[in-house]
N, C-alpha and C positions, 0 to 999 in steps of 0.2 A: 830456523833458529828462534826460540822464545825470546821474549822481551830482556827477560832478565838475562840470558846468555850474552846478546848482544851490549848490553850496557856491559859485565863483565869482561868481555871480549875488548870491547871500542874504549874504557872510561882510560886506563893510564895511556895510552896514545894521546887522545881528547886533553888531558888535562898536563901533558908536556909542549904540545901544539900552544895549550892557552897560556902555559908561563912562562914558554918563549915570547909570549908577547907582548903580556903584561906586566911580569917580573914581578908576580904577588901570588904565593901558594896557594892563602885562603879566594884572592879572586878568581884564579884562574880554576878551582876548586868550584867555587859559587859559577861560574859562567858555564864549565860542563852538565852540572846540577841540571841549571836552567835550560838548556838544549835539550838536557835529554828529559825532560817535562813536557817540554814545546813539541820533541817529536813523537812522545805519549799522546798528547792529546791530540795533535795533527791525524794518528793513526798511522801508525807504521807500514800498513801493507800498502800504503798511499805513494810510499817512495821506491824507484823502483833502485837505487842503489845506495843502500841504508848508510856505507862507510862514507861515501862521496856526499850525502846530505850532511852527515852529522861534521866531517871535518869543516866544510862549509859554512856552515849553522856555527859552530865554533869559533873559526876564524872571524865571521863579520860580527858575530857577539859581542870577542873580544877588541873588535876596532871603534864598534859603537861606545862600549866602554871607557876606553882610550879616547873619543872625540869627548865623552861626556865629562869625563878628568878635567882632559884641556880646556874646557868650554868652563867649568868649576873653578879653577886656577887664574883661567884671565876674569871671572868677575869679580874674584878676588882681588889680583893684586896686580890688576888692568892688564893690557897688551903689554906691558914692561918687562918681562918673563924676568 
């Protein structure tokens, strides 16, 4: 499967994954983006089970994301949520 089949294949799965977790179109739109960049230039024949990387790659994207929020919000407006 070509590069471009499997982003067509994998991206709306990819980007329902990310905004069930995010709860943001455009982020969870930008974090599929950047996965599948990540696993352009990693070189795809690298992984030996392309869906299982990229849901992977996805989901801790989207958690990094999420810590980096929270981590933005408490130096804002302190630990006082």
């Amino acid at each position: 499967m070509s590069h471009e089949q499997t982003i067509i294949l994998y991206r709306p799965m990819l980007q329902a994954i990310a905004y069930n977790l995010v709860r943001c179109k455009a982020d969870a739109e930008d974090i599929v983006q950047e996965t599948f960049l990540r696993w352009l230039t990693l070189g795809p024949q690298k992984v030996e089970n392309t869906k299982a990387y990229l849901v992977r790659a996805v989901r801790n994207n989207c958690l990094n994301h999420l810590n980096t929020l929270r981590k933005k919000k408490e130096e804002l407006f302190g630990n006082n949520n």
